[in-house]
C-alpha positions as CSV (number, residue, x, y, z in Angstrom):
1,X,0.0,0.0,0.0
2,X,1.2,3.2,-1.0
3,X,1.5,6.6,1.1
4,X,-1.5,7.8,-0.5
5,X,-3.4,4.9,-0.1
6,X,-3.1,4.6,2.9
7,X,-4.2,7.6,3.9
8,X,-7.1,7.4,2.1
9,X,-7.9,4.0,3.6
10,X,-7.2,5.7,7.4
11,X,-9.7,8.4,6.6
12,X,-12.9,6.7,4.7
13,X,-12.7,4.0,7.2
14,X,-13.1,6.8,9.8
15,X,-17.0,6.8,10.8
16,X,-16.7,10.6,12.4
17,X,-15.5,11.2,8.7
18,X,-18.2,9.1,7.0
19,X,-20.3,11.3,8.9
20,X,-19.3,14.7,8.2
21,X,-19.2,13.3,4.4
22,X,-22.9,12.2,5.0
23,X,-21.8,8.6,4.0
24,X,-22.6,5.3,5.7
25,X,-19.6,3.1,4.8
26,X,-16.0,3.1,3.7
27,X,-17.1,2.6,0.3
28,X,-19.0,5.5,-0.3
29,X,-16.6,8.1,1.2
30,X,-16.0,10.5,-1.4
31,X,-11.9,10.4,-0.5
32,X,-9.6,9.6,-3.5
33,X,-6.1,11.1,-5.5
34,X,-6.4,15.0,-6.5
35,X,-7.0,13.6,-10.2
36,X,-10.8,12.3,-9.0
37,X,-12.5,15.4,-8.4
38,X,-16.3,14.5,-8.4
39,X,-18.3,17.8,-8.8
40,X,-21.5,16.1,-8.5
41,X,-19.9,15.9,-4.5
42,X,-20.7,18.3,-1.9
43,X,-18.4,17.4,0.1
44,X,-15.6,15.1,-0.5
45,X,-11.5,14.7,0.5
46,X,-8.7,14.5,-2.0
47,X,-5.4,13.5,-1.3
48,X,-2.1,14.9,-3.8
49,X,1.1,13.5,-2.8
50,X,4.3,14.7,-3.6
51,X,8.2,12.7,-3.4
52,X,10.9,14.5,-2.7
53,X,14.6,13.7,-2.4
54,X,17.0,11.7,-0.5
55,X,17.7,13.4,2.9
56,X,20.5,15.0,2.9
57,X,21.6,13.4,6.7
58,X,21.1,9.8,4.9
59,X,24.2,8.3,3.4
60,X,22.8,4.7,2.5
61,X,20.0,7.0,0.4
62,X,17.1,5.1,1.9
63,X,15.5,7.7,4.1
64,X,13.4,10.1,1.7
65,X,11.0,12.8,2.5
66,X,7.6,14.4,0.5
67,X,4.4,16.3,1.0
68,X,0.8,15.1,1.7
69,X,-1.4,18.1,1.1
70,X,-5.5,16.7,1.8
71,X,-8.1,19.2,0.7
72,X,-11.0,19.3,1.8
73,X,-14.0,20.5,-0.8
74,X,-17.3,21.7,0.7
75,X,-19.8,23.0,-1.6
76,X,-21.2,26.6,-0.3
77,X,-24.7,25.7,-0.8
78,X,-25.0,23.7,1.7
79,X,-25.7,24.5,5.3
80,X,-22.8,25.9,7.3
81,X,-20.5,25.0,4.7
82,X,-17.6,26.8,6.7
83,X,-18.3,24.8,9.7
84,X,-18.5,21.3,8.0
85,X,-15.1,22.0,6.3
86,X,-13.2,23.2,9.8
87,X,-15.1,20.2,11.5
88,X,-14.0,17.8,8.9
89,X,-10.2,19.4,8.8
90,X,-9.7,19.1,12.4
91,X,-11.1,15.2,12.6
92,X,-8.4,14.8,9.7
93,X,-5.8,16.4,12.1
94,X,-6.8,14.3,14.9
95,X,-6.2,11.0,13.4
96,X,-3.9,11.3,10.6
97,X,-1.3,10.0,13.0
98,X,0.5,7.7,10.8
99,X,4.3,7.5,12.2
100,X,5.4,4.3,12.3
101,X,3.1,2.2,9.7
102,X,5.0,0.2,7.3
103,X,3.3,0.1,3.6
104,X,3.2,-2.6,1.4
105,X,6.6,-1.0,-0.4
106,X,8.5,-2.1,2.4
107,X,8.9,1.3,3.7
108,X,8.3,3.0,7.3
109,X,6.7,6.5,7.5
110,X,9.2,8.1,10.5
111,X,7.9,11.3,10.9
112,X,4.7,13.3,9.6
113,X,4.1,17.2,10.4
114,X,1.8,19.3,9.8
115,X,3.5,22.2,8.0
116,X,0.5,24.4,6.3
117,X,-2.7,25.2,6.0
118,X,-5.2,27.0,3.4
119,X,-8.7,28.5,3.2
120,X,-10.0,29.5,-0.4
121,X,-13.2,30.3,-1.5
122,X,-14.1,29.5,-5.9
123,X,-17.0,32.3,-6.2
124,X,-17.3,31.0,-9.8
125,X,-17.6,27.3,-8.0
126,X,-19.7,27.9,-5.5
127,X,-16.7,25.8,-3.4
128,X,-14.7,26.1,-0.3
129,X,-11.5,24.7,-0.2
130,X,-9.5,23.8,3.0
131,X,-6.0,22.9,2.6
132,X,-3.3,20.6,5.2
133,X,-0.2,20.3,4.0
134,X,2.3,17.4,5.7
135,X,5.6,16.8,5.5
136,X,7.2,13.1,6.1
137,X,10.2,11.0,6.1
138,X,9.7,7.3,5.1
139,X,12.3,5.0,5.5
140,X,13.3,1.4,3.0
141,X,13.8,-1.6,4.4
């Protein structure tokens, strides 16, 4: 299982999260890659991941770092659209703990932090868009 994958499992299998995405299982959660934007959604989670480079401290080159930025869409025409997204953004925060899970690559996420945030409204889509960025260092076996 990838990063990114994994996240999305952690999240859509969340029922606070199926909740707030006014779901009743895992496999209706709108939560998928940045590239599967549903507009027919009000409210759904995408997940863009980012690799970086080798760490610099890591001579063997098997410790490498990246971003995780999860954004969180909420449609404004629905009711208290500001609220649902900060209510859904801080159940995100408060289990997106994933130090220490291995993924099915062999490798070890070391370290996650949260390094950023956003808040955008699209007047033209009639969308709010909160944005967590995260920054971690996986390790291969």
């Amino acid at each position: 299982m990838t990063i990114t994958e994994e996240i999305i499992k952690i999240l859509s299998e969340d029922s606070q999260i199926q909740s707030l995405l006014g779901v009743t299982s895992p496999d209706d959660c709108p939560i998928s890659t940045v590239y599967n934007y549903d507009e027919a959604e009000d409210k759904q989670i995408n997940v863009s991941l980012e690799l970086g480079e080798t760490v610099p401290f890591d001579q063997s080159a098997k410790t490498h770092d990246g971003k995780i930025t999860i954004y969180i869409l909420v449609k404004d025409t629905i009711n208290n659209p500001i609220e649902t997204a900060n209510n859904i953004a801080q159940r995100v925060l408060d289990i997106l703990d994933i130090k220490g899970t291995t993924l099915s690559t062999s490798s070890t996420i070391y370290w996650i932090q949260k390094t950023g945030s956003g808040f955008l409204h699209y007047d033209d889509l009639h969308l709010y868009e909160y944005s967590i960025t995260f920054r971690f260092v996986f390790t291969e076996s």
